[in-house]
Backbone bond lengths (Angstrom), bond angles and torsions (degrees), N, CA, C in turn:
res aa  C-N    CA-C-N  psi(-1)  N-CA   C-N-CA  omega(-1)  CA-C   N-CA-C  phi
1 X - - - 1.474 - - 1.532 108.38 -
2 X 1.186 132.37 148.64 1.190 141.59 -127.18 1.747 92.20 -135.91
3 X 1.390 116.87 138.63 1.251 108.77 -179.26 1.390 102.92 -119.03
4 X 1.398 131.13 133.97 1.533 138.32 -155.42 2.178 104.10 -84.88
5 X 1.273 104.67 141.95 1.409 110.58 -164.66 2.102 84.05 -47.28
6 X 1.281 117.81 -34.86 1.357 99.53 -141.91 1.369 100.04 -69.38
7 X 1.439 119.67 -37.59 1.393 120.38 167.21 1.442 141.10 -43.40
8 X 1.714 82.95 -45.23 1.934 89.29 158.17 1.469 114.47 -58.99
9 X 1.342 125.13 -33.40 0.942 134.50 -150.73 1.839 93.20 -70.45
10 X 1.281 96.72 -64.07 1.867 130.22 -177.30 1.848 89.30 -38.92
11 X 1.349 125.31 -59.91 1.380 138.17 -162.59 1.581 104.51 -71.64
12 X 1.378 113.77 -34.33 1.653 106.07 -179.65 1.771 98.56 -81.72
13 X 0.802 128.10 -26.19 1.636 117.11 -151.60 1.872 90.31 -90.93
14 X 1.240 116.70 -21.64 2.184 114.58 -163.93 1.788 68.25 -100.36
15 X 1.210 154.73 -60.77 1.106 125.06 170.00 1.303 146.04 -38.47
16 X 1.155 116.66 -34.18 1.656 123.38 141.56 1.016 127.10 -83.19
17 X 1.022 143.63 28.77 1.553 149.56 161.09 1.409 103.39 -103.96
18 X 1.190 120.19 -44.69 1.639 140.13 -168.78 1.433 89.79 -75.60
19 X 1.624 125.48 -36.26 1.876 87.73 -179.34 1.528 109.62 -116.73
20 X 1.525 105.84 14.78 1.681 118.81 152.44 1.481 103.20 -59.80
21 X 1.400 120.34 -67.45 1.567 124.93 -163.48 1.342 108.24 -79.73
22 X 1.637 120.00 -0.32 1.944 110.16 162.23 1.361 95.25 -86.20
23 X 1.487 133.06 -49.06 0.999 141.74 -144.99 1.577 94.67 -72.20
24 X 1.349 111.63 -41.03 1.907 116.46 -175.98 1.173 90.91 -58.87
25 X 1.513 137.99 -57.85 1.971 121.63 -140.63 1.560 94.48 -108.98
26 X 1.241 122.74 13.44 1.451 129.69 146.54 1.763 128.47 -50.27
27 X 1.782 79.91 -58.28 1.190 101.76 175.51 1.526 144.97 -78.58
28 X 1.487 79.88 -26.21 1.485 106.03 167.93 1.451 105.11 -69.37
29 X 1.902 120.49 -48.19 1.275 112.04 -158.75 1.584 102.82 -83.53
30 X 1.224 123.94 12.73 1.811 131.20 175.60 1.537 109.15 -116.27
31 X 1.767 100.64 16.04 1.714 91.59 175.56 1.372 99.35 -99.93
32 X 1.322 120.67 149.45 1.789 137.18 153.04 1.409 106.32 -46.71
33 X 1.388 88.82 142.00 1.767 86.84 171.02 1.727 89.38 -170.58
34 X 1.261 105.00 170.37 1.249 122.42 -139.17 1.777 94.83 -132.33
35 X 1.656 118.01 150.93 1.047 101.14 167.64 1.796 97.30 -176.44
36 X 1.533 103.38 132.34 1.289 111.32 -157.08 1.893 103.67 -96.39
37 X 1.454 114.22 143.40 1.614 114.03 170.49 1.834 87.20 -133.90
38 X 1.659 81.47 158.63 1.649 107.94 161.25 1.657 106.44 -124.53
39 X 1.259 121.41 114.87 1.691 146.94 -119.18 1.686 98.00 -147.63
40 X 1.326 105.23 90.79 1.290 95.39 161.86 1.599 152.34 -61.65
41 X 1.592 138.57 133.60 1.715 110.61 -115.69 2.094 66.77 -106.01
42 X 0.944 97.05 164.84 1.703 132.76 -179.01 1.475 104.87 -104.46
43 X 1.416 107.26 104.14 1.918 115.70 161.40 1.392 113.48 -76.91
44 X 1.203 111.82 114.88 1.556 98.38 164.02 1.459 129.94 -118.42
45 X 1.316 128.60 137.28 1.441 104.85 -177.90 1.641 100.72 -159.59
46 X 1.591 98.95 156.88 1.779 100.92 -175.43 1.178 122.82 -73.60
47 X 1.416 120.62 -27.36 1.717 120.50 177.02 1.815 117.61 -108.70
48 X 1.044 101.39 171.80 1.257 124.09 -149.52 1.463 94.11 -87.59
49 X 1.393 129.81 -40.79 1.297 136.45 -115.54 1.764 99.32 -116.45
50 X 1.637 90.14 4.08 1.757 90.71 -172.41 1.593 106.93 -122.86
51 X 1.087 130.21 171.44 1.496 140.15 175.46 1.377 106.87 -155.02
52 X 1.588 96.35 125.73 1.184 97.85 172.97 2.116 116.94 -100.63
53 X 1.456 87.85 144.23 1.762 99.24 175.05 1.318 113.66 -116.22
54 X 1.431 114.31 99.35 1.847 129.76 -160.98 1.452 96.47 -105.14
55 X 1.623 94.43 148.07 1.294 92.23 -173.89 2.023 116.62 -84.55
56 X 0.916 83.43 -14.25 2.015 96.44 165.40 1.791 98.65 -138.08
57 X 1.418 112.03 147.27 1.296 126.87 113.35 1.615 157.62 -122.81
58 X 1.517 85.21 79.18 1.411 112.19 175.41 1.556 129.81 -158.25
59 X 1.043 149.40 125.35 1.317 148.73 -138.14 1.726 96.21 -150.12
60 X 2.007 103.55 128.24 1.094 114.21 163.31 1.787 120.22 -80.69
61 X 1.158 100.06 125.54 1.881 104.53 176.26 1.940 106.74 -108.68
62 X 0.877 94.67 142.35 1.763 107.16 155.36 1.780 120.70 -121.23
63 X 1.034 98.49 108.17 1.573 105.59 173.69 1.509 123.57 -95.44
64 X 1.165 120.20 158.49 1.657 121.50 -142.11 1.182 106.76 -148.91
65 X 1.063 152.39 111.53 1.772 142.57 166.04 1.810 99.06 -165.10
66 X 1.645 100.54 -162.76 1.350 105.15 168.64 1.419 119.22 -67.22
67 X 0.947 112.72 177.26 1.988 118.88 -153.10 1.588 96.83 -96.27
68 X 1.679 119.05 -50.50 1.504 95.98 159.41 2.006 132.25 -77.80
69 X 0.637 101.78 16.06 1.601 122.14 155.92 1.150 125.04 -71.35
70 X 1.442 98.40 -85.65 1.902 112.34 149.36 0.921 124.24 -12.08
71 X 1.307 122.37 -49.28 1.730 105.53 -161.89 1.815 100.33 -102.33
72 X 1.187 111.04 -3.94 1.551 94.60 -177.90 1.418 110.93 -106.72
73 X 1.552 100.49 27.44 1.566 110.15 167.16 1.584 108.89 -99.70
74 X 1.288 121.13 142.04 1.704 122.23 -177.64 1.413 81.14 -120.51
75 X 1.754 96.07 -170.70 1.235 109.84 -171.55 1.545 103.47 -101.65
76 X 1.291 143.58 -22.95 1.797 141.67 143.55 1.468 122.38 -26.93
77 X 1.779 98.01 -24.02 1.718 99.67 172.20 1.195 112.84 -101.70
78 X 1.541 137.89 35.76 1.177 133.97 -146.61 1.747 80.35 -148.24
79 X 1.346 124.21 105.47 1.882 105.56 166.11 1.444 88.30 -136.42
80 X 1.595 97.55 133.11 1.404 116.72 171.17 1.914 103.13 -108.08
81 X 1.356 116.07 127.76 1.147 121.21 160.54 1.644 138.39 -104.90
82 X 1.496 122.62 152.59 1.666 96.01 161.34 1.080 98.99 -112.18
83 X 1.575 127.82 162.04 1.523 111.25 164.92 1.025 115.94 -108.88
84 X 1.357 106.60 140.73 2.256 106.53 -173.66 1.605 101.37 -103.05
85 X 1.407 130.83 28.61 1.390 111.19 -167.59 1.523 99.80 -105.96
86 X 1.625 91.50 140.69 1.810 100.66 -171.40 1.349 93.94 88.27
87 X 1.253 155.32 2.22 1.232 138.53 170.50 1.692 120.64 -93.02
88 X 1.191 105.74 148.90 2.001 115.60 -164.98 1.144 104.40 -104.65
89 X 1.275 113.25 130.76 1.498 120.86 167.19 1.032 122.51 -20.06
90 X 1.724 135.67 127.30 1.531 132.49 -179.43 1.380 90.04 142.93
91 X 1.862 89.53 -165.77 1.938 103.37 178.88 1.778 100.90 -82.32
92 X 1.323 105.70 -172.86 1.644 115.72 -167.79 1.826 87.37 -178.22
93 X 1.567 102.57 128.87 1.379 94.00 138.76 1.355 100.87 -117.31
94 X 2.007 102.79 133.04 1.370 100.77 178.39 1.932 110.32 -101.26
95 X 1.301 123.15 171.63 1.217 118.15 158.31 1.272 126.64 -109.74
96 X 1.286 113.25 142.43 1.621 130.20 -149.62 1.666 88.36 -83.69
97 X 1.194 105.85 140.79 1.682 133.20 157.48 1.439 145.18 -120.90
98 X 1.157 133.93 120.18 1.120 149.58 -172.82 1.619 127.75 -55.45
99 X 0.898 111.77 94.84 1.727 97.64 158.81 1.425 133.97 -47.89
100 X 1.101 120.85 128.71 1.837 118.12 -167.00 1.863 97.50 -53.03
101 X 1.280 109.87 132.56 1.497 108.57 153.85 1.410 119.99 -92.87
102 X 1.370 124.37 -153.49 1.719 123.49 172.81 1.642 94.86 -76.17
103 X 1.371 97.29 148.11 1.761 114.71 152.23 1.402 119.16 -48.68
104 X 1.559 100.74 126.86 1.984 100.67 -174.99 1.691 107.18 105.51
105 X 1.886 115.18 -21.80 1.266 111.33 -164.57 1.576 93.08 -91.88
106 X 1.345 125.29 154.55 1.557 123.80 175.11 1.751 82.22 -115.43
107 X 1.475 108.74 173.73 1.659 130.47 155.22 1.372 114.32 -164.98
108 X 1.328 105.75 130.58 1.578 126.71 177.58 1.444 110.23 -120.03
109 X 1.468 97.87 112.54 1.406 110.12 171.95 1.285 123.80 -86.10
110 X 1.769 125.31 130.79 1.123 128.26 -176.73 1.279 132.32 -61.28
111 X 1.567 106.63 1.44 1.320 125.07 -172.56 1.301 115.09 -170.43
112 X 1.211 121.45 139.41 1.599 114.77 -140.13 1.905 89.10 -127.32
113 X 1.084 117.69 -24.98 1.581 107.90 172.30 1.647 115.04 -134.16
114 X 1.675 109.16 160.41 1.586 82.57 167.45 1.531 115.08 -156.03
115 X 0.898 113.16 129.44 1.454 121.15 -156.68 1.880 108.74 -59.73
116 X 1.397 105.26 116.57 1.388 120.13 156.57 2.010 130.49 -119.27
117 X 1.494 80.55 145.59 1.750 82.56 177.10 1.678 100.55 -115.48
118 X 1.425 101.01 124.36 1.644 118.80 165.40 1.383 103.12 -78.21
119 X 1.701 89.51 132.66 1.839 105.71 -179.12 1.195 88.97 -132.59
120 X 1.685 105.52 161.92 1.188 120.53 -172.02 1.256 94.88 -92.65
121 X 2.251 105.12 139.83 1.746 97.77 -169.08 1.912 96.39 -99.88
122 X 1.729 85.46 135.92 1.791 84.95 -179.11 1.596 99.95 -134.79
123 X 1.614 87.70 163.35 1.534 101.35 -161.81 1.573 102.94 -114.04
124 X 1.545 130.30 145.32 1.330 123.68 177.14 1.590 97.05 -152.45
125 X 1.479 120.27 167.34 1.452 135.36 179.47 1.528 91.54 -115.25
126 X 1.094 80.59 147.04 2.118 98.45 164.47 1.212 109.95 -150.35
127 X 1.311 128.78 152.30 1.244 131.75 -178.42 1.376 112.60 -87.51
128 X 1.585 143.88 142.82 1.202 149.70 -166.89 1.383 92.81 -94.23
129 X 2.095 100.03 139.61 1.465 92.32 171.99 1.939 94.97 -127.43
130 X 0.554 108.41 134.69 1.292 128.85 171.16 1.932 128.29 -51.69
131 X 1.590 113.34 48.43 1.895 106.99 170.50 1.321 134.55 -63.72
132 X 1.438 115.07 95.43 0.951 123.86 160.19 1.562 132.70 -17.70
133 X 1.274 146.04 166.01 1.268 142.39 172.08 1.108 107.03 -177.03
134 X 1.922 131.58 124.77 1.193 135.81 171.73 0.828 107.51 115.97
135 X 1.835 103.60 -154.24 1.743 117.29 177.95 1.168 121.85 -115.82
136 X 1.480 159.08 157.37 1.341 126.82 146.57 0.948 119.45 -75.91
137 X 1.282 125.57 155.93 1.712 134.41 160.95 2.233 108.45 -32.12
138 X 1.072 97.72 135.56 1.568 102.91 -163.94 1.853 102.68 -67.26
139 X 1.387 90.84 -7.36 2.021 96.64 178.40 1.519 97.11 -82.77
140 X 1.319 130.53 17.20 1.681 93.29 -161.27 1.826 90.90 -153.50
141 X 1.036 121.38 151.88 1.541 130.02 167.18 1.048 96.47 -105.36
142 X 2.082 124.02 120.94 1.416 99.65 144.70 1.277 115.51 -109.07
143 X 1.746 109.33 158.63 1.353 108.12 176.42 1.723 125.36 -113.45
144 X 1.622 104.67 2.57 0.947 103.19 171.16 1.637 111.35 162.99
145 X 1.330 124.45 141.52 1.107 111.90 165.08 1.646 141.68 -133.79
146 X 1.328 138.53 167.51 1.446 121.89 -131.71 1.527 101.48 -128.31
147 X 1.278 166.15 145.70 1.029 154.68 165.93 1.371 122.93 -115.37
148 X 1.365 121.39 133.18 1.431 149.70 -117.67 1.755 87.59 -115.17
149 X 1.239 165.61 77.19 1.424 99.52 29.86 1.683 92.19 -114.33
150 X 1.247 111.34 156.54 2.050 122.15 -149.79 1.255 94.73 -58.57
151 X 1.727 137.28 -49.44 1.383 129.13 -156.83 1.468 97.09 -123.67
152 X 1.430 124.74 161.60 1.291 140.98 157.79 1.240 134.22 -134.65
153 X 1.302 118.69 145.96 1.711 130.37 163.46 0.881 133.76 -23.19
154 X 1.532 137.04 73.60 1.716 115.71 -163.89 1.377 106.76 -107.87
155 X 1.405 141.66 120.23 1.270 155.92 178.13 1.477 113.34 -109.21
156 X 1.810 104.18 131.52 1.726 102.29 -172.03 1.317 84.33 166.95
157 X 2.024 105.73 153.29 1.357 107.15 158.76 1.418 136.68 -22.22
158 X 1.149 119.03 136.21 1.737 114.92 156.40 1.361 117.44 -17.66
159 X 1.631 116.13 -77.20 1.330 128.64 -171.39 1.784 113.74 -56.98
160 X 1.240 96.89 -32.81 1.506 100.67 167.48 2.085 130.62 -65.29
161 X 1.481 91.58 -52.64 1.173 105.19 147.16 1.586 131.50 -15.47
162 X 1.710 91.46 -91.33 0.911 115.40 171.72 1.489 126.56 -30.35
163 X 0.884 143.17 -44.80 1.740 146.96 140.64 1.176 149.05 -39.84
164 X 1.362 104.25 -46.24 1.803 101.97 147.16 1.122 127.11 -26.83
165 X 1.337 94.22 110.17 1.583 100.25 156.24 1.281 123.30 -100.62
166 X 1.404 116.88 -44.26 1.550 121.56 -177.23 1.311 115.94 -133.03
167 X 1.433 122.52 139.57 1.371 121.54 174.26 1.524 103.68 -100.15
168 X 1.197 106.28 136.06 1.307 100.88 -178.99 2.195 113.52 -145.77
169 X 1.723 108.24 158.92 1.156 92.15 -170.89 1.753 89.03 -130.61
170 X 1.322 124.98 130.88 1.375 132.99 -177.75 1.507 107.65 -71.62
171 X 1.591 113.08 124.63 0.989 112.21 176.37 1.705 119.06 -119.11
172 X 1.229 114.32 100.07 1.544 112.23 174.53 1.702 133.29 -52.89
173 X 1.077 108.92 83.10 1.615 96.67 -163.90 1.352 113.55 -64.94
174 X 1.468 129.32 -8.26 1.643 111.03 174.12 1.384 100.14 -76.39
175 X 0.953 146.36 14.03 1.489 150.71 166.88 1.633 123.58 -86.42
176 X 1.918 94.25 -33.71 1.718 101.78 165.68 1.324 121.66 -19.88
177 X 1.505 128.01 132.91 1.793 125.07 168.43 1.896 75.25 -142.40
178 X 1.534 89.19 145.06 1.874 106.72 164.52 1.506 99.26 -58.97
179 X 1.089 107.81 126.17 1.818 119.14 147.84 1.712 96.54 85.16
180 X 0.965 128.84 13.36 1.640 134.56 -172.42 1.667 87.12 -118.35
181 X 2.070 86.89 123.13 1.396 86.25 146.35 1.248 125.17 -116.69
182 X 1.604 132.08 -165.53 1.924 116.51 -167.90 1.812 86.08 -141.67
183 X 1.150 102.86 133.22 1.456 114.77 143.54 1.012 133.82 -64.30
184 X 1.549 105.40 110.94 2.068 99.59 -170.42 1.670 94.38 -144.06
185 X 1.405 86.75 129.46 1.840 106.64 175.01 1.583 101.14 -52.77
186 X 1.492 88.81 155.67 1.887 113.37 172.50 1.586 128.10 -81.93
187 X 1.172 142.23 136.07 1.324 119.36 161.36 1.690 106.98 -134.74
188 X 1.089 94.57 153.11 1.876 109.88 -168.88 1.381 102.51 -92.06
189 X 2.025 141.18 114.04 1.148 117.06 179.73 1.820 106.89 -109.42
190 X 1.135 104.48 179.85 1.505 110.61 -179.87 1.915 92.33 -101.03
191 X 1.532 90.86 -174.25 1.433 101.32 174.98 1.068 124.71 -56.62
192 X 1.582 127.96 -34.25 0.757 133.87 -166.21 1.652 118.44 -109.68
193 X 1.434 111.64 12.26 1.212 127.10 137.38 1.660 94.75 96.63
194 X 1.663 110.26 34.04 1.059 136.02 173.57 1.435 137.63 -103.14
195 X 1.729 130.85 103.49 1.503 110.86 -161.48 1.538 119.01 -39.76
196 X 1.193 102.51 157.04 1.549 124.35 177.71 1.361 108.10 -122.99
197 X 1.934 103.86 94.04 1.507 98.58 -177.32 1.565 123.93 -99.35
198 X 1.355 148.77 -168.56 1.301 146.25 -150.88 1.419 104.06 69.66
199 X 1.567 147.23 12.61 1.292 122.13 -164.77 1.602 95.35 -115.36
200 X 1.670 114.59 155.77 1.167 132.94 153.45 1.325 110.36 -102.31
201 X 1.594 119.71 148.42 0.967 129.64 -179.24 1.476 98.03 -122.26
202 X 1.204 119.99 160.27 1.712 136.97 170.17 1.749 128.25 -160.62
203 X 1.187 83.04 82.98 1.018 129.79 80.60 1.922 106.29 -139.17
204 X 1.418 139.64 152.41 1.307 107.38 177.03 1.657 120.64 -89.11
205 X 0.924 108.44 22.40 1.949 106.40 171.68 1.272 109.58 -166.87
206 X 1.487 124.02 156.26 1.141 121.04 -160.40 1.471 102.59 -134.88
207 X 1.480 122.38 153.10 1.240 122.52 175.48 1.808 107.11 -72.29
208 X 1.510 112.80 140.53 1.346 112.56 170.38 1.373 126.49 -101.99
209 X 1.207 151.27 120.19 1.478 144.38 -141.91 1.116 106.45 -116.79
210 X 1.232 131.75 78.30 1.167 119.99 -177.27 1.616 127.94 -74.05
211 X 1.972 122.04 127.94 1.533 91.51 -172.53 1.477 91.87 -120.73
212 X 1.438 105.59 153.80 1.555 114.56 -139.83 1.752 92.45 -164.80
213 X 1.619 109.12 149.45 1.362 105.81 -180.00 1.581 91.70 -147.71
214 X 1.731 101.00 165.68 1.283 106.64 170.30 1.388 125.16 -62.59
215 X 1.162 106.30 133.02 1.541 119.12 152.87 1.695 109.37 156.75
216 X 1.820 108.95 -115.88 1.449 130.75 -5.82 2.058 91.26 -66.05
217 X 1.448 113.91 168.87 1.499 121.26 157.53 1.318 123.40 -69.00
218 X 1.033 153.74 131.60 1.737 160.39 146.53 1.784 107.35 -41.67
219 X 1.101 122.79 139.82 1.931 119.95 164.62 1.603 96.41 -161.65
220 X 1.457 106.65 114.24 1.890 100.13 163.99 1.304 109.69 -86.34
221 X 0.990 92.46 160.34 1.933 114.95 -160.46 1.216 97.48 -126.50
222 X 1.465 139.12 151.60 1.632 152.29 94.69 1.210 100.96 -2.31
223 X 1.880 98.96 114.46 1.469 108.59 168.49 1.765 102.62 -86.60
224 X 1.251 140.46 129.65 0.951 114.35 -157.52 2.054 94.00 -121.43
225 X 1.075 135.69 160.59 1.588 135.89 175.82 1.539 132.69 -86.06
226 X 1.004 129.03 52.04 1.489 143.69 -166.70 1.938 96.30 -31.44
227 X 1.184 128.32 127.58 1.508 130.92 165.04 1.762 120.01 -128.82
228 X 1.298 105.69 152.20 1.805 106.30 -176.64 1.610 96.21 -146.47
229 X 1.175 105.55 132.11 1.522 103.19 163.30 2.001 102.12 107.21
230 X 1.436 86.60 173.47 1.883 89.18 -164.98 1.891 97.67 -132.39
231 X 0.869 119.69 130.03 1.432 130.64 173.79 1.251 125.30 -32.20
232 X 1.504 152.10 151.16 1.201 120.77 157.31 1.569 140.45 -45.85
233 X 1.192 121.41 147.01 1.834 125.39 178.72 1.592 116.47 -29.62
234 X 0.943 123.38 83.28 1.685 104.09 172.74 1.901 82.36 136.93
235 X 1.460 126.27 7.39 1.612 94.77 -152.10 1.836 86.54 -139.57
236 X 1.421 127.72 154.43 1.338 102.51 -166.83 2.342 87.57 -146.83
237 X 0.775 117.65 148.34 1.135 122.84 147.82 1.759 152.63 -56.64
238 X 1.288 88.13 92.04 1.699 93.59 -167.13 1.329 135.55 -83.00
239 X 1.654 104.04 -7.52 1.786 117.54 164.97 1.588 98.36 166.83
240 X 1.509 93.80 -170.80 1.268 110.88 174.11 1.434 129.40 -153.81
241 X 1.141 133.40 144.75 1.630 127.04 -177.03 1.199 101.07 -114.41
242 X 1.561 122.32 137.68 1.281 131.42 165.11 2.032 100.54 -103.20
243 X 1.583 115.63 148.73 0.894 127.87 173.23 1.741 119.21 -85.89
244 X 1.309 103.53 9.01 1.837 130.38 176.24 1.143 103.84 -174.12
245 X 1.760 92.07 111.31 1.735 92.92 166.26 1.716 110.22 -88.90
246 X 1.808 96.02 -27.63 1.887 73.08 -175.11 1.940 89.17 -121.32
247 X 1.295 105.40 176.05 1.157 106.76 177.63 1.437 104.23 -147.80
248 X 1.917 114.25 164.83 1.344 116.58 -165.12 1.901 112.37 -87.98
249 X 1.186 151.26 109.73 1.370 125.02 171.63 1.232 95.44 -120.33
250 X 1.581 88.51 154.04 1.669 110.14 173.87 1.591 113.83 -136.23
251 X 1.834 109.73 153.79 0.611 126.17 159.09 2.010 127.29 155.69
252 X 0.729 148.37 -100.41 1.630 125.98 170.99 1.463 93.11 -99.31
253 X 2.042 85.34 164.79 1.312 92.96 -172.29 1.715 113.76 -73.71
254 X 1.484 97.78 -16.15 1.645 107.04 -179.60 1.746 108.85 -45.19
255 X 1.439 98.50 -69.84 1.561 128.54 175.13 2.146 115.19 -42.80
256 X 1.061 102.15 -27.47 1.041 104.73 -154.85 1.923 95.43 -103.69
257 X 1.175 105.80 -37.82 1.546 118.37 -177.53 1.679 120.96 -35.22
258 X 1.440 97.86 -39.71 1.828 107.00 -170.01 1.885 97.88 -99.44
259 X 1.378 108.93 -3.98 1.305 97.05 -173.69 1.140 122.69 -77.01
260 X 1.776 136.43 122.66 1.721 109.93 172.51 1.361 95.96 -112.04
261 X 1.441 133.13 -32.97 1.280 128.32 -147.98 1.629 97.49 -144.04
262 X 1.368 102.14 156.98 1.507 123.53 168.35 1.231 122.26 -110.81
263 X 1.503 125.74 123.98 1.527 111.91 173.49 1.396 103.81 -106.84
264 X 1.657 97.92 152.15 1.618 116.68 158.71 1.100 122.78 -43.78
265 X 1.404 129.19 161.95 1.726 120.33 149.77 1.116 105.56 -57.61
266 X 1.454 120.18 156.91 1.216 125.25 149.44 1.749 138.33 -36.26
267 X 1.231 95.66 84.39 2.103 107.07 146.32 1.104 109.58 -8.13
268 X 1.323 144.26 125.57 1.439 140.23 111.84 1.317 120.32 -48.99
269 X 0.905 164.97 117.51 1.503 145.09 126.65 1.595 146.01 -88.29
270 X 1.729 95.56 9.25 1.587 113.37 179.78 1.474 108.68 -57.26
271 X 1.128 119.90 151.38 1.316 149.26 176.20 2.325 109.07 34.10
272 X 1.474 68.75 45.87 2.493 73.19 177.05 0.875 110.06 -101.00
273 X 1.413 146.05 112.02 1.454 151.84 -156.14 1.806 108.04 -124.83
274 X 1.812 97.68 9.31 2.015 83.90 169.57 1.953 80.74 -152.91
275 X 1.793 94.69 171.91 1.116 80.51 177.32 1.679 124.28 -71.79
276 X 1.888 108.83 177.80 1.425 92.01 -174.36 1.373 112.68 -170.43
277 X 1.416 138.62 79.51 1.588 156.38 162.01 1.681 98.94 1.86
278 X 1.481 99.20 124.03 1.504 108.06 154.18 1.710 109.82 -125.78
279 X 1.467 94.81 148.87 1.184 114.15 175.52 1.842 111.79 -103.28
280 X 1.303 123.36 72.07 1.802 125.42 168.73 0.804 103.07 -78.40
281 X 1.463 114.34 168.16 1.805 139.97 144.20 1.363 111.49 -100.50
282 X 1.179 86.83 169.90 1.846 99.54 -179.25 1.218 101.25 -86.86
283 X 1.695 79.99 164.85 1.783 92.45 177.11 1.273 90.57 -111.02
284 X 1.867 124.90 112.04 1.492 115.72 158.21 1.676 139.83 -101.66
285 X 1.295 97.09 129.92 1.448 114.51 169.81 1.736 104.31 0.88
286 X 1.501 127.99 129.06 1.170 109.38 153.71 1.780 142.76 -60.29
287 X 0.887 154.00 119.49 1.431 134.73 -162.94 1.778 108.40 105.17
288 X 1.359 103.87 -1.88 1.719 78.87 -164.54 1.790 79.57 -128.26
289 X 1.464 120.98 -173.19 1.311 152.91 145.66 1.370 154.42 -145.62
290 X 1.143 121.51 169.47 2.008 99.41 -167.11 1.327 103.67 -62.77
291 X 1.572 98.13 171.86 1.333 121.21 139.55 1.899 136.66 -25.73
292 X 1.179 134.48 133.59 1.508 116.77 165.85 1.401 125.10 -51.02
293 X 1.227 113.58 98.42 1.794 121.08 169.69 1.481 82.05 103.62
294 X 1.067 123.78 56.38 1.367 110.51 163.17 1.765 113.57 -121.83
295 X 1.277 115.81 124.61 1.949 101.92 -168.36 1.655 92.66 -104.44
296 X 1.617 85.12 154.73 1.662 111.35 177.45 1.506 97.01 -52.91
297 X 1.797 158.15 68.63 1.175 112.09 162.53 1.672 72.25 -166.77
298 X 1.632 71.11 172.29 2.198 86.23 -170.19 1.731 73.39 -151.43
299 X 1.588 103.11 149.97 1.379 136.03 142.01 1.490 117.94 -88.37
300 X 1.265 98.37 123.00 1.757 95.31 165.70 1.843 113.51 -131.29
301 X 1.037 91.64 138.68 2.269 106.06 -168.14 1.503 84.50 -98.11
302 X 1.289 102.25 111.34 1.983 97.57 157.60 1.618 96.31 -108.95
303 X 1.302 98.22 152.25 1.575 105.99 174.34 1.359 99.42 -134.07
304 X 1.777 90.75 149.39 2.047 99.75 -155.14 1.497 75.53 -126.41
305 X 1.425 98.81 158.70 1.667 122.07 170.25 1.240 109.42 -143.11
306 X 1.506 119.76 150.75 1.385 115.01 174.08 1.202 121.13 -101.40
307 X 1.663 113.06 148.88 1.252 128.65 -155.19 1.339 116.73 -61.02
308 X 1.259 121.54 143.32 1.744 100.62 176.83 1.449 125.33 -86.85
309 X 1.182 105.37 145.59 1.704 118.11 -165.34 1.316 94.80 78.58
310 X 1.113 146.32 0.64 1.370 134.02 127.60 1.929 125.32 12.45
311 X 1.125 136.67 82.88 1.604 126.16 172.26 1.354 96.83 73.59
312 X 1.309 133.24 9.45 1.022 120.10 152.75 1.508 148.32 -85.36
């Protein structure tokens, strides 16, 4: 059987295409090529007793080889180290070193040393204090909460150390539930009420205990008009309107039990000879608070009349 020119024809031309397109990713896979990471740098050192404080950790690399090479490098295969062993407390500039990659791979580091200071590593306890933040849920009084276990481990340079002022664990109170406690991370502040970083903590988070009771309770009260002082000569007092006679407070049933009434601040009323609107606040109960949307203040209208036989 006889094969037709056109077929030969069809068979020479996918034969040269086929060793055009080996010959292309040949070439491609024997080209250089280039390819940049940002590589976090590796401390290393033999004792326990030191910490280092670098002024970066992170180092730009460019890597270099054939193009299928290249690409099956990530940046996890890339570790740049310095080594601190045998080195004495103080400054150091050290020089950065390479881990071997594959044969064929080049790497050029953007920076060839990098300055560290060895601190002496020290250990201290502090007691956890517990900042609040928010509201509680309107079902619940809290009165305070405790953290699980009270003091902790704090490990870090000297200079780091050295600054702490407060350990502290954030506590969200719209999150409060009775008898639930929450896991909440630690942070170390300075004086100025600023993190203090380089530190380990140990344990690093602490249980928060919140102790908390039902309620608070609701009770309206008698707004009642507190007064001092006597009218002008000839002029006498004939009543008064408050703009709230009763008002809402809340809070335990302890607190709330002896309460019936609320007084104003203190009235002036020395020498007022027409009528005349005051604007007070209350005086509230310790332990308790208003109502929702309720503001510290009362209007009160006294109206004065003059006395009879008055200037006469």
């Amino acid at each position: 059987m006889s094969i037709s020119r056109e077929k030969l024809y069809l068979y020479a031309i996918s034969l040269a295409l086929s060793l055009l397109l080996w010959t292309q990713v040949n070439i491609q896979s024997e080209q250089v090529k280039e390819k940049e990471f940002t590589v976090p740098i590796e401390y290393r050192q033999s004792g326990l007793t030191q910490f280092p404080v670098t002024s970066t950790d992170l180092v730009g690399v460019i890597i270099s080889g054939k193009s299928n090479q290249v690409d099956r490098i990530e940046s996890k295969d890339v570790r740049i180290y310095a080594n601190l062993a045998n080195k004495k407390l103080g400054e150091h500039l050290i020089k950065l070193l390479v881990e071997p990659l594959p044969d064929g791979i080049d790497i050029k580091l953007k920076r060839q040393e990098v300055s560290v200071s060895l601190e002496e590593l020290m250990t201290t306890n502090r007691q956890v204090e517990i900042d609040p933040v928010g509201t509680a849920p309107p079902e619940l009084v809290f009165e305070r909460a405790v953290a699980i276990p009270a003091s902790v481990s704090i490990s870090g340079p000297k200079s780091q150390i050295d600054k702490i002022r407060k350990l502290r664990a954030v506590f969200d109170l719209s999150t409060v539930r009775l008898g639930v406690s929450q896991e909440q991370k630690l942070e170390a502040l300075d004086r100025n009420g600023e993190p203090v970083s380089m530190l380990k903590f140990e344990p690093n988070r602490v249980e928060v205990s919140p102790v908390a009771a039902s309620g608070p309770l609701a009770k309206n009260v008698l707004v009642v008009a507190k007064f001092k002082g006597q009218p002008a000569f000839g002029y006498s007092i004939k009543g008064y309107e408050l703009s709230l006679t009763t008002i809402q407070l809340k809070g335990s049933n302890d607190r709330l039990k002896g309460v019936q009434t609320i007084e104003t601040e203190t009235i002036d009323l020395t020498g007022i000879k027409a009528d005349k609107t005051f604007e007070v606040r209350l005086t509230l109960p310790n332990g308790l608070s208003f109502g929702p949307g309720i503001e510290n203040k009362v209007k009160a209208f006294v109206r004065v009349v003059r006395s009879e036989g008055a200037g006469q």
